[in-house]
N, C-alpha and C positions, 0 to 999 in steps of 0.2 A: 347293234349293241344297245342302243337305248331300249330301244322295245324291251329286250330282254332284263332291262334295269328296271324298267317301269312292272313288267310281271314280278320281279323280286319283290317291291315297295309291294304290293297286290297282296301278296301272300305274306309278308312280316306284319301285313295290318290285320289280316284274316287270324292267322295264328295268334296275333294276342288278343284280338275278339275272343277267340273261342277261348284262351286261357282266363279272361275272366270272368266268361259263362261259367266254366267249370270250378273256377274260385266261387264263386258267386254260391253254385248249389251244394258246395262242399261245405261251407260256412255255415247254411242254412239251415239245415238238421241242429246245427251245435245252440242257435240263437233260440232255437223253439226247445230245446231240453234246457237250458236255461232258462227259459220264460217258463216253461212246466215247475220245473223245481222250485224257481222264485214263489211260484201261486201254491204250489203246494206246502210250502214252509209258514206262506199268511196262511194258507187252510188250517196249519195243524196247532200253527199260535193259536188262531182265534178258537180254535177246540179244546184247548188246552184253558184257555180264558175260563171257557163256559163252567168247563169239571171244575175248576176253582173258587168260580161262583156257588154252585151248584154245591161243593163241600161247604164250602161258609155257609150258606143255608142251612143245609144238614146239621151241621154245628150249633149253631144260634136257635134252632128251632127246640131243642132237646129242655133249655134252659127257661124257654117261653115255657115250657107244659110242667117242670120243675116246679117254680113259682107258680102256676095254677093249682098244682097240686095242694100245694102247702096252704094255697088260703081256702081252698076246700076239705082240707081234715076232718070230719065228724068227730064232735067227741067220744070217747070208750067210758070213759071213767066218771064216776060223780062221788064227792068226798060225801063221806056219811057223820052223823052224828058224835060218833066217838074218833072222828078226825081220820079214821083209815078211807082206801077207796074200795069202792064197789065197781063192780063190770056192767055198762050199760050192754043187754044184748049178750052174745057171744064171745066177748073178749074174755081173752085169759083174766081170771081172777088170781094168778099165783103173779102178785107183781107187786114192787117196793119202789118207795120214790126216798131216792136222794135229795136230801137239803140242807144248805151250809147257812149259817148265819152271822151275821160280824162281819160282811165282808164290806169293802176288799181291804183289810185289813195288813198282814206282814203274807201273809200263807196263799190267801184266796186266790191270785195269777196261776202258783205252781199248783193250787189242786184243781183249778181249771185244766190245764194241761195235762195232766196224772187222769183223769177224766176222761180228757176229748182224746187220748190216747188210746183207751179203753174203751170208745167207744161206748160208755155210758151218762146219761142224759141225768141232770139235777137241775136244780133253783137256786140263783145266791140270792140271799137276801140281805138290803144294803142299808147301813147305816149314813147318816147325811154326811156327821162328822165321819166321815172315811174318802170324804170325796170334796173336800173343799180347799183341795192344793190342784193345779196341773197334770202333778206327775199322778197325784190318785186319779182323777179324771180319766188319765191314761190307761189306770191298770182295770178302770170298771168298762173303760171300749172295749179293753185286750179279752175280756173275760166275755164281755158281749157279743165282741164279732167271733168268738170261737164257738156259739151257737147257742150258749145257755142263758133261758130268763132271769130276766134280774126281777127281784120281787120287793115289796116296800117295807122297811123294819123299822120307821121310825125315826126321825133326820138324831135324836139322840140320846136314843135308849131307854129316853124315860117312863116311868109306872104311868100310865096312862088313867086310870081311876087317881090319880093325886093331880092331875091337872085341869084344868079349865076348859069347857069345849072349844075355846078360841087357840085355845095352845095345842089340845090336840088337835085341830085344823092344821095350825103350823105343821105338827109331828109328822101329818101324813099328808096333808095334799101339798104344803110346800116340798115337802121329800120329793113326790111324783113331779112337778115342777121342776126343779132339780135334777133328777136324772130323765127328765126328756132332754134337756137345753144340751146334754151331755151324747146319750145316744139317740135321740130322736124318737123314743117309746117312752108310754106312759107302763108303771107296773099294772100289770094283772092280776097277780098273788099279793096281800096283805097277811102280815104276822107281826102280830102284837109282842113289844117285849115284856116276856115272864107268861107269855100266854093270856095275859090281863086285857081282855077287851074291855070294853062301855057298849053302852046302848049307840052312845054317838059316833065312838070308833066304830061300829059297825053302817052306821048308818051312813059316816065318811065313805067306806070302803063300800057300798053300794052308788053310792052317788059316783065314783069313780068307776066302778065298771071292774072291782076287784073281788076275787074269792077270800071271803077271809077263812085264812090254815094254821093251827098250834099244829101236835102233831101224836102220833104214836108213842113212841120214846125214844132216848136220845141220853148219854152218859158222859161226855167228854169234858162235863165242867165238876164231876167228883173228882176227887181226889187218888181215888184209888185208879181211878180208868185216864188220867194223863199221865200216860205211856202206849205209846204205838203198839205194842202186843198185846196188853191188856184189854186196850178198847177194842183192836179187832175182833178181839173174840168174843165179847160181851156182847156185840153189834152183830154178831152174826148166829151165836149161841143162844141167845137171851130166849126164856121161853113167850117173849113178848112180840117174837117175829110171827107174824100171819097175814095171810093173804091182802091185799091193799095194804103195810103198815108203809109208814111216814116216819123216816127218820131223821131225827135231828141230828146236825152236826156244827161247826163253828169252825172259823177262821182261828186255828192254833195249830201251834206246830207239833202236836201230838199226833191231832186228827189230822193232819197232813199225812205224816209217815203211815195211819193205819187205811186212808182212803183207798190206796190199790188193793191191798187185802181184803178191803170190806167188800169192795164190789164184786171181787175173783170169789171171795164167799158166798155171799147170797147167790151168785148165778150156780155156784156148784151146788147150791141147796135146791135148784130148779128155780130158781125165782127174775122175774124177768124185771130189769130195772125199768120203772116206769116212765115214759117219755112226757114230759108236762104240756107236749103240745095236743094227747090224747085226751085231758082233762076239761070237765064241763065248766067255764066260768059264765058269770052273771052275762 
């Protein structure tokens, strides 16, 4: 009887050997497709990292060659004699520049926008008194960061032949002092008000590194041409439009309401609004 008890013990010890053998390699499959899948899930993260990278690259890269761009521009244009431009080379000659004066006055923000809407390019040009509150400060960034140069008119407005060269110094290079501290550019363009240079306002405006521009023509301070329909049509009728002309405009709310018109007109005329960053300065 015992013998045969001690063979049982024998074989209940054998039998649960072998069941945990067989635990053992049935487990084993599961722990290795586990450990696969885990390595493969860091695999596909860390690939997934890289494309991410690899886009933000792609991204950022576009914007480096943008700004290259732009500080390499050639000029097309050079202002001539009787103030229109001419085409350096092969550029289209059928082309008109916009230009507002008096800004930023009540108007000049919303004809910025009416503009950059339109996708066509002008100059504001700025008076000092227009910018010696906060909130003007405000409206001549709003008009800067939406792409258009701001140009120098004279800190306030005066005949330039009736004042002193120390005073025209003020007029113009304290102006350009003035709106750098503001948007961190000196002007480029100079425009005398009444079109009245000097010997010395020119020679200000070269020591600065500025083109000085009067212009073609421009109607919006008659009488008869403030009203929004009236001026449209002068401004694009006139038989005064030809190839490079400069037109003058101002910070009013006439030439506010006619600015969409004007622009949608000269392009219907075939005329291509002139971008001021194609023009030759000093």
């Amino acid at each position: 009887m015992k013998k045969w008890t001690s063979l049982w013990i024998v074989l209940i010890f054998l039998l649960a050997a072998c069941s945990g053998a067989n635990s053992e390699e049935v487990q084993k499959p599961e722990e290795e497709t586990a450990e696969k899948e885990s390595t493969e899930e860091v695999v596909e993260e860390e690939e997934k990292a890289e494309e991410t990278n690899e886009e933000e690259k792609d991204t950022e890269e576009p914007a480096a060659q943008d700004s290259e761009v732009m500080k390499n521009v050639e000029p097309q244009y050079e202002l001539t004699g009787n103030w229109s431009f001419e085409p350096i080379g092969d550029a289209n000659p059928k082309v008109a520049l916009l230009t507002i004066d008096d800004a930023p006055d009540t108007q000049a923000v919303e004809m910025a926008k009416t503009l950059k809407e339109k996708d066509a390019p002008a100059i504001f040009f700025v008076n000092g008194h227009f910018i010696d509150t906060p909130e003007e400060e405000e409206k001549l960034k709003e008009i800067h960061e939406m792409g258009f140069p701001i140009g120098n008119h004279t800190e306030t407005h005066a005949s330039l032949p009736d004042l002193s060269e120390e005073e025209q110094r003020v007029e113009i290079v304290g102006l350009n002092d003035k709106i750098e501290e503001i948007i961190g550019e000196r002007p480029i363009f100079f425009r005398a008000p009444f079109g009245q240079n000097t010997d010395f306002s020119k020679q200000l405006a070269e020591e600065e590194g500025m083109l000085v521009m009067n212009w073609t023509y421009g109607y919006d301070w008659e009488s008869e041409y403030q009203d929004a329909q009236a001026l449209a049509d002068i401004m694009v009728n006139t038989p005064l439009l030809n190839n490079g002309a400069n037109l003058l405009m101002h910070d009013r709310e006439w030439t506010n309401k006619a600015l969409g018109p004007i622009a949608d007109g000269l392009r219907e005329k075939g005329y291509e609004l002139l971008d001021p960053a194609l023009i030759q300065t000093p």
